[in-house]
C-alpha positions as CSV (number, residue, x, y, z in Angstrom):
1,X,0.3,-7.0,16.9
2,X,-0.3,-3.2,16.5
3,X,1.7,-1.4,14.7
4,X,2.0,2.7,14.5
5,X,3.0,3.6,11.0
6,X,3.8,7.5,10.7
7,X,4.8,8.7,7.3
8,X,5.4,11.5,5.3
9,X,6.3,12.7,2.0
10,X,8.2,15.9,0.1
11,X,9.0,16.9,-3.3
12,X,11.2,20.2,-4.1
13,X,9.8,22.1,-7.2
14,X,7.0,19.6,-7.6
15,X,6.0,18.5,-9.7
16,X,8.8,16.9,-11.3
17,X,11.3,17.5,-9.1
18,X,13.4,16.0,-6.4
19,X,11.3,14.1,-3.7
20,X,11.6,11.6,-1.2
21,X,9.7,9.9,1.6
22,X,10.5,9.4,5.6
23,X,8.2,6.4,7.6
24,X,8.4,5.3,11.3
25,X,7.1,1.9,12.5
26,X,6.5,2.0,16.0
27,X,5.8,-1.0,18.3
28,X,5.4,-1.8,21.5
29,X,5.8,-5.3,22.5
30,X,3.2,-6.8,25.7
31,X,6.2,-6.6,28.2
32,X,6.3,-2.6,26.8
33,X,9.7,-2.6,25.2
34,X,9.5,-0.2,22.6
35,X,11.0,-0.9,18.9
36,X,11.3,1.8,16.4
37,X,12.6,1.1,12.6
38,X,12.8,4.4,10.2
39,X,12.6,4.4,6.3
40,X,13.3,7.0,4.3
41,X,14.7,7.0,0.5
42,X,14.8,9.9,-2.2
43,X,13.6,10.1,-6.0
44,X,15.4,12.3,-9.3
45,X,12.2,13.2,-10.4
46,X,8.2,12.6,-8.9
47,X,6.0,14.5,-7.2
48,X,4.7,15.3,-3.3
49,X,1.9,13.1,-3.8
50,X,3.9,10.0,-5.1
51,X,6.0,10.3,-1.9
52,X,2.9,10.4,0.3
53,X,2.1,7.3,-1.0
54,X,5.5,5.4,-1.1
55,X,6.1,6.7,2.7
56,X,3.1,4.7,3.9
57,X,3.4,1.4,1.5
58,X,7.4,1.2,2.1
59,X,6.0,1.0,5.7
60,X,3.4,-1.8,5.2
61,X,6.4,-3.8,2.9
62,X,8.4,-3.7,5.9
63,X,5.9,-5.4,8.1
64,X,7.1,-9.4,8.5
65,X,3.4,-10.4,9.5
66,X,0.0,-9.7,9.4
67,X,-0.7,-6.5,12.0
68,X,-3.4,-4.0,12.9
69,X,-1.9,-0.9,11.7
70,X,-2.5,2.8,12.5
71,X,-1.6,4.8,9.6
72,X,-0.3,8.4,10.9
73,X,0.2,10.9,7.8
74,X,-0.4,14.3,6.8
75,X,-1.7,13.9,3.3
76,X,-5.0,14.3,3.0
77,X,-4.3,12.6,-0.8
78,X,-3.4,9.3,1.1
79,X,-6.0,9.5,4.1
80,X,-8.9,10.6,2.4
81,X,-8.9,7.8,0.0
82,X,-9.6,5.5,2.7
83,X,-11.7,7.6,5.2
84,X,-13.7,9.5,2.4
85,X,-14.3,6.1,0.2
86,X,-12.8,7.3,-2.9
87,X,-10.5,4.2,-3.1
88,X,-13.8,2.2,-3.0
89,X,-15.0,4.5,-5.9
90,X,-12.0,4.4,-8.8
91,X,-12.4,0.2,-8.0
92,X,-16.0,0.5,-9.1
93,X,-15.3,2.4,-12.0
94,X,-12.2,0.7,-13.2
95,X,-9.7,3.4,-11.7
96,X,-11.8,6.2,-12.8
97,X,-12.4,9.4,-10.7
98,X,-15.7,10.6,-9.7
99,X,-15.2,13.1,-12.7
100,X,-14.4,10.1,-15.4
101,X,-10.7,10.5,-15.2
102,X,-8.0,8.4,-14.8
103,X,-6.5,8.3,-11.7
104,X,-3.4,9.6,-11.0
105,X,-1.0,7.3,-9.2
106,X,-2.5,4.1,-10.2
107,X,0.3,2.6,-10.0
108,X,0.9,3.4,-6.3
109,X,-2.5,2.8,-5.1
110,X,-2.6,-0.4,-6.5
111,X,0.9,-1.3,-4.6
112,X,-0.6,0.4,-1.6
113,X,-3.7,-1.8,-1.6
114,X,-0.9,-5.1,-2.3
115,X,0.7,-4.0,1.2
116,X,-2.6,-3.3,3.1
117,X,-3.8,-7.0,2.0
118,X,-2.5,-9.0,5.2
119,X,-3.2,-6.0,7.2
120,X,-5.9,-4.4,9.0
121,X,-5.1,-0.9,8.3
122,X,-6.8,2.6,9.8
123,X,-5.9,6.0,8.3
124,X,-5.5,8.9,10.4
125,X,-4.6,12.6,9.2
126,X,-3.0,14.9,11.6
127,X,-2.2,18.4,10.6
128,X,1.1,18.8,9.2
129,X,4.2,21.1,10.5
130,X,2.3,21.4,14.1
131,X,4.4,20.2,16.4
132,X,3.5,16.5,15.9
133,X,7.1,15.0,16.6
134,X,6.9,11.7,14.4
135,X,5.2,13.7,12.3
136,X,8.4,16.4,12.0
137,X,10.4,13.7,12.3
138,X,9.0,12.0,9.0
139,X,9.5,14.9,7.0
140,X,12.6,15.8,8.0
141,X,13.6,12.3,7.3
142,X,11.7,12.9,3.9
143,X,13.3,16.2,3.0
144,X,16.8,14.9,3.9
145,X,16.3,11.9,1.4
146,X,15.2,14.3,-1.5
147,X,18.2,16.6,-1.0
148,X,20.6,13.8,-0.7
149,X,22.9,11.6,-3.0
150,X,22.0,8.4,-4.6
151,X,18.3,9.2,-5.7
152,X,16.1,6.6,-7.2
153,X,14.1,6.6,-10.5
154,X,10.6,7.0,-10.3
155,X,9.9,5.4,-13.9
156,X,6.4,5.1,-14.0
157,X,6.4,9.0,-13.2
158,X,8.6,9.8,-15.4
159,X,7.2,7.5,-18.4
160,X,3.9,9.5,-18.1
C-alpha cells in the first residue's frame, strides 16, 4: 500500500510560542478511489521545528498497517535528516550533533523513528509557500490549529 504523507508545521513568535501542525494522508486504492484523512492539532507553547516534526509522525501513527510512504514536507529540519544522513549520525554518537551537542528534539525524533518502524518511508522536500496545494493546504491547516482554541501542552518543550 502507498501512502502520500504531506505535512507541515507553524509556530507564531517562535520560539516559544503558539504552534501547530497540519498532515494529509493520501491513498489511492488499485480500483483508483481516492481516500484523503487530514490531521491537524495546535500547541500553547513549542517551536516551528517541533511542529515539523509532529506533522509527519502524527501522520505515520495514523497509519493502521505497514505501508511504503512518501513523506511530502517543507522542512528542510525533517527532510534532511533522512536524505543528508544526519539521523544516521546523532545514532552513532548517542544523539550527539556533528558539533558534540545534544540534539535538539530528541524526544521527537526518537518518536518519529517509533512511527517509521513498520514503514518504508522516503523524504521529499518541496519548496514551501509555492503554490504546492497540499502543501498550502498543510499549513493552512497548521496555522489554523495554532490560532485556535483548545491548544495542547508541549511538556517536554516546555520542561527544557
Amino acid at each position: 500500500m502507498r501512502v502520500t504523507l504531506y505535512s507541515d508545521g507553524s509556530a507564531r513568535g517562535n520560539p516559544d510560542g503558539p504552534g501547530g501542525f497540519g498532515t494529509i494522508l493520501h491513498y489511492v486504492n488499485p480500483q483508483g478511489k481516492v481516500y484523503e484523512r487530514e490531521l491537524s492539532a495546535g500547541y500553547k507553547k513549542t517551536t516551528n521545528n517541533r511542529m515539523e516534526l509532529m506533522g509527519v509522525i502524527t501522520g505515520l501513527e495514523a497509519l493502521t498497517k505497514p505501508c511504503d510512504v512518501d513523506v511530502i514536507s517543507d522542512s528542510k529540519y525533517v527532510t534532511d535528516a533522512f536524505n543528508q544522513n544526519w539521523i544516521d549520525t546523532w545514532l552513532r554518537k548517542n544523539w550527539k550533533t556533528a558539533g558534540n551537542k545534544p540534539v535538539k528534539n530528541m524526544d521527537l525524533w526518537q518518536r518519529l523513528l517509533a512511527a517509521m518502524e513498520p514503514h518504508h518511508v522516503t523524504f521529499h522536500w518541496v519548496k514551501g509557500h509555492a503554490g504546492h496545494p497540499e502543501n498550502e493546504r498543510c499549513d493552512k491547516l497548521a496555522t489554523t490549529a495554532a490560532d485556535g482554541d483548545g491548544l495542547l501542552d508541549d511538556i517536554l518543550h516546555e520542561m527544557v
